[in-house]
VEXDREN-2710 file (C-alpha; in Angstrom, 1 decimal):
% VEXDREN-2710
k/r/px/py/pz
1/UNK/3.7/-21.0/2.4
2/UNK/3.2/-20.1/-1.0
3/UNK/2.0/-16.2/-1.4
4/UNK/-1.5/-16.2/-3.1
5/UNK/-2.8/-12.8/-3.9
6/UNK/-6.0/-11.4/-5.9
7/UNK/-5.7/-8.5/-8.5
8/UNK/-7.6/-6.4/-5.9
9/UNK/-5.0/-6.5/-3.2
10/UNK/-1.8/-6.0/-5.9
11/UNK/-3.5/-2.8/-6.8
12/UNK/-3.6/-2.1/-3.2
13/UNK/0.2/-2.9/-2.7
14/UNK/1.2/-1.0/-5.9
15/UNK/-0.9/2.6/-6.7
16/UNK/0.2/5.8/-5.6
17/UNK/-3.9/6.5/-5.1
18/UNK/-5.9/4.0/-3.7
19/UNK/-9.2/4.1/-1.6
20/UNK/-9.2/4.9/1.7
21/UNK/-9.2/2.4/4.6
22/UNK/-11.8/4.0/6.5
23/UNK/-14.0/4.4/3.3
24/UNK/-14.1/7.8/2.7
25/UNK/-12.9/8.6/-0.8
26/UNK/-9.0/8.3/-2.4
27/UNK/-5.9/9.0/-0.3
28/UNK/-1.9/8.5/-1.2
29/UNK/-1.4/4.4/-0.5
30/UNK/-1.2/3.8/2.9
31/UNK/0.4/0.0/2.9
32/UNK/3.6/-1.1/4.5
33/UNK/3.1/-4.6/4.5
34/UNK/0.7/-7.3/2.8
35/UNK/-0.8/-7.7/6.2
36/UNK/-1.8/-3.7/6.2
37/UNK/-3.7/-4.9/3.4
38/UNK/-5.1/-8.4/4.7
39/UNK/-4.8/-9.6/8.1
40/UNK/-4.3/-13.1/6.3
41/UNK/-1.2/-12.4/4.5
42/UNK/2.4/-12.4/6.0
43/UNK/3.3/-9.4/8.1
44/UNK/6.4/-8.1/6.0
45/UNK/7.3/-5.0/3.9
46/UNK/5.7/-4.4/0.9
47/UNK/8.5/-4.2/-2.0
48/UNK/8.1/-5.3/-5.8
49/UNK/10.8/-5.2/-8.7
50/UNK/8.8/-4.3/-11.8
51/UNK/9.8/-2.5/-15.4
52/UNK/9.7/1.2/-16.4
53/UNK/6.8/2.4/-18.0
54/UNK/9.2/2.0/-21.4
55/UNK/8.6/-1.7/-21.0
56/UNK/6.1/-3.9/-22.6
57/UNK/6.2/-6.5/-19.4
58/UNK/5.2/-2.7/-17.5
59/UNK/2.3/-2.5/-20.2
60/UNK/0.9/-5.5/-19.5
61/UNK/0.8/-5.8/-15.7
62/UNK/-0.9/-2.0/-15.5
63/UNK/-4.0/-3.6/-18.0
64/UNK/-4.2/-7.0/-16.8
65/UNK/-3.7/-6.4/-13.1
66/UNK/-4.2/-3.1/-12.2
67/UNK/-6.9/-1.6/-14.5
68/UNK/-8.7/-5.2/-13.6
69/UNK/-7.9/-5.0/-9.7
70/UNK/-9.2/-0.9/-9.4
71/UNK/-12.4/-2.0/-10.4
72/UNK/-13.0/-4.3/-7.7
73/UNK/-13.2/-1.0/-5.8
74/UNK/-16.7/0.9/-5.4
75/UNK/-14.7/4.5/-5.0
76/UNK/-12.6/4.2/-8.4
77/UNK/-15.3/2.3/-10.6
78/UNK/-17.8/4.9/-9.7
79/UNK/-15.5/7.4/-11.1
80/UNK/-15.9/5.7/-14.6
81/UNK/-19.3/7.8/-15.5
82/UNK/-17.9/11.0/-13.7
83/UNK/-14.1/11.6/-14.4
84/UNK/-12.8/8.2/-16.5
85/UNK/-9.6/10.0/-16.7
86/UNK/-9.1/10.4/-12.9
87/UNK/-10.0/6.5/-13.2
88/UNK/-7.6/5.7/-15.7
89/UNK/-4.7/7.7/-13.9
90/UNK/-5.9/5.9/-11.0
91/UNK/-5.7/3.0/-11.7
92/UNK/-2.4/2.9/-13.9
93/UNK/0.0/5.1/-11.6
94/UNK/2.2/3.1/-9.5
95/UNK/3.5/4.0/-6.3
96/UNK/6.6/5.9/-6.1
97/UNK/7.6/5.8/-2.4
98/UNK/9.9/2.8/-2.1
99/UNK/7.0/0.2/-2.2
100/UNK/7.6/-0.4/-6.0
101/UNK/11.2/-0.1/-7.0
102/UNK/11.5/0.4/-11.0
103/UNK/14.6/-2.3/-12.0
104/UNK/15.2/-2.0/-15.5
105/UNK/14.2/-3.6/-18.7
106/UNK/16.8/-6.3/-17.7
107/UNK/14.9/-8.9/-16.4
108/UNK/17.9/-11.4/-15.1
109/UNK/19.0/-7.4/-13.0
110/UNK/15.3/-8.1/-11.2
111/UNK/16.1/-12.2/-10.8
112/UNK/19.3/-11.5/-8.9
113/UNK/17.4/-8.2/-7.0
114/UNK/15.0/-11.2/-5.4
115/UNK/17.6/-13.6/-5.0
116/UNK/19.3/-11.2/-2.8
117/UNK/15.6/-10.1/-1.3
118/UNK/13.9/-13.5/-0.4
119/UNK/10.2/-11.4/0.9
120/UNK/10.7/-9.3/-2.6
121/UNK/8.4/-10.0/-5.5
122/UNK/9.1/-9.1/-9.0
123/UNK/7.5/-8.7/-12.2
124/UNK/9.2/-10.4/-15.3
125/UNK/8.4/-12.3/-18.0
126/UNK/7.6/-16.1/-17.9
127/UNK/10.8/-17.7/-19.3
128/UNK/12.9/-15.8/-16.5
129/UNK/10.5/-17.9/-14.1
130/UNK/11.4/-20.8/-16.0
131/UNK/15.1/-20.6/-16.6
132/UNK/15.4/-19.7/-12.9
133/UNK/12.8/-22.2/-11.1
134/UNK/15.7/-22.7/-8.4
135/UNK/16.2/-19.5/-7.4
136/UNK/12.7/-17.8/-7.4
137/UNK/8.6/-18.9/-7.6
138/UNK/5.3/-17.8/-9.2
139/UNK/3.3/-16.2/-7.3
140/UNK/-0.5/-17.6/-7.0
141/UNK/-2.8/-14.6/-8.9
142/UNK/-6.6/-15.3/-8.0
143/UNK/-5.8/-18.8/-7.2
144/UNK/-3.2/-19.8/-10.3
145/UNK/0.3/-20.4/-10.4
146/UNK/2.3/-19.1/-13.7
147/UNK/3.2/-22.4/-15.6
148/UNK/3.5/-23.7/-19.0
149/UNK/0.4/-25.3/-18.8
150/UNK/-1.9/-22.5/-17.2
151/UNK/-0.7/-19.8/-19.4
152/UNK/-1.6/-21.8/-22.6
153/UNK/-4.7/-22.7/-21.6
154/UNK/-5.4/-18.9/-20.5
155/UNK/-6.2/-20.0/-16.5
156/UNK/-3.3/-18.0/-15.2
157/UNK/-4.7/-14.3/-16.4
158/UNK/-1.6/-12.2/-15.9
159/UNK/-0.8/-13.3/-19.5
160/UNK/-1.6/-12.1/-22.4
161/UNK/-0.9/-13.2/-26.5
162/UNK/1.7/-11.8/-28.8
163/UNK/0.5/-10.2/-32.2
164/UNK/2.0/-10.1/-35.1
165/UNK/1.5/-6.6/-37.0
166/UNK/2.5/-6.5/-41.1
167/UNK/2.5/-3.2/-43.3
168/UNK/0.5/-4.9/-45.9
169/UNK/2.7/-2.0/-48.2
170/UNK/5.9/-3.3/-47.2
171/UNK/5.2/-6.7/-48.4
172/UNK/7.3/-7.3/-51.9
173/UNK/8.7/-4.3/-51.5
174/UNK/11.6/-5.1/-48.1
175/UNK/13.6/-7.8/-49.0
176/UNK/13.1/-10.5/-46.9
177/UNK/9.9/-9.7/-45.5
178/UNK/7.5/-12.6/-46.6
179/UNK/10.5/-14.8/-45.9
180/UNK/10.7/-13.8/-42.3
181/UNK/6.8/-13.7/-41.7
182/UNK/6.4/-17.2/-43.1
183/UNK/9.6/-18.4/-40.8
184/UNK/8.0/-16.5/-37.7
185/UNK/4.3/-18.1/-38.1
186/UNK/5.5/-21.0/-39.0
187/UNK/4.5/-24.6/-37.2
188/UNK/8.4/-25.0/-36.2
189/UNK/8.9/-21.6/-35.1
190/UNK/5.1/-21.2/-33.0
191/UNK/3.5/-24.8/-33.1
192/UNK/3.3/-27.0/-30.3
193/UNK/7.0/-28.0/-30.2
194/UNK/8.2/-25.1/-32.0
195/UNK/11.9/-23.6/-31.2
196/UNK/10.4/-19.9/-29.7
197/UNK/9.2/-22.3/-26.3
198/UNK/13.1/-22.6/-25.8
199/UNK/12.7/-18.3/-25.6
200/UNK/10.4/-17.9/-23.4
201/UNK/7.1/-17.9/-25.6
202/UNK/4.2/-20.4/-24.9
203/UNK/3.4/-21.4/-28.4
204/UNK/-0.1/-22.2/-29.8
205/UNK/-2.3/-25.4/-29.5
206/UNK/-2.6/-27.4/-32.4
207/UNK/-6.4/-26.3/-32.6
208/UNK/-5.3/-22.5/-32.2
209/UNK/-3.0/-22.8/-35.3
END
């Protein structure tokens, strides 16, 4: 069966601090397996491939997972008008015990990691899903599966878009520069059939561009 989990319960598989079972304020993560955390999901060890904090993959999942799933929790969003800095360390410190095993910025190290770990789940950017659909499979995150289709459209919310920052100052002054920009924001390069979708990036809808 396909694993379906809510942002709640990956916080609960992956803080160092999370509340305690018995309700009485915050204790060092207790889970050994998803079942610890659910009677309804599978009764096997809890262990995740994810990035370093150096990554921007690692980024990502702490905001849209983790800082959304700690909330979820009475004991950690009541902290928000006493101590928001005990939240925000709270909600953003991963586990360091086994549970969650940092792999590297390499994505294709964490592929071959789950290939070799079938009850494993990593965290990695889309196209490694994509280039590697036989080998490993999306995870279902508050009901939606990681595809094309779901990330474009913004139902799959563990996703997030990529800005483009310019040094207004640098423009006319770097070689190259307005060159570049217009290549990168270009219709070929980000529209709908653009050549980024062959690296990974889900480009925008003709309506978004």
């Amino acid at each position: 069966a396909e694993l379906e989990l809510s942002k709640g319960q990956l916080f609960l598989a992956l803080a160092q601090t999370v509340p305690s079972p018995n309700g009485s304020g915050l204790v060092t993560n207790p889970y050994e397996t998803w079942s610890d955390i659910d009677s309804s999901l599978p009764n096997i060890a809890i262990r995740v491939f994810g990035p370093p904090p150096s990554s921007g993959t690692r980024d990502a999942f702490v905001e849209l997972v983790m800082e959304e799933g700690c909330m979820e929790f009475d004991a950690i969003a009541s902290l928000e008008d006493t101590d928001e800095d005990k939240m925000e360390e709270v909600c953003a410190t991963m586990r360091e015990d086994g549970a969650f095993v940092e792999a590297g910025e390499n994505d294709s190290l964490i592929v071959s990691r789950l290939e070799n770990d079938p009850n494993a789940l990593g965290i990695f950017g889309y196209s490694f899903l994509d280039q590697n659909s036989d080998k490993v499979k999306s995870v279902s995150v508050e009901g939606v599966q990681a595809t094309f289709d779901t990330i474009a459209d913004g139902s799959y919310s563990v996703s997030r878009p990529l800005f483009f920052y310019v040094k207004k100052a640098h423009v006319g002054v770097i070689p190259g520069i307005e060159e570049y920009l217009a290549e990168f924001t270009s219709r070929r390069s980000i529209g709908a059939n653009g050549y980024l979708i062959d690296r990974g990036l889900i480009p925008l809808s003709n309506t978004e561009f």
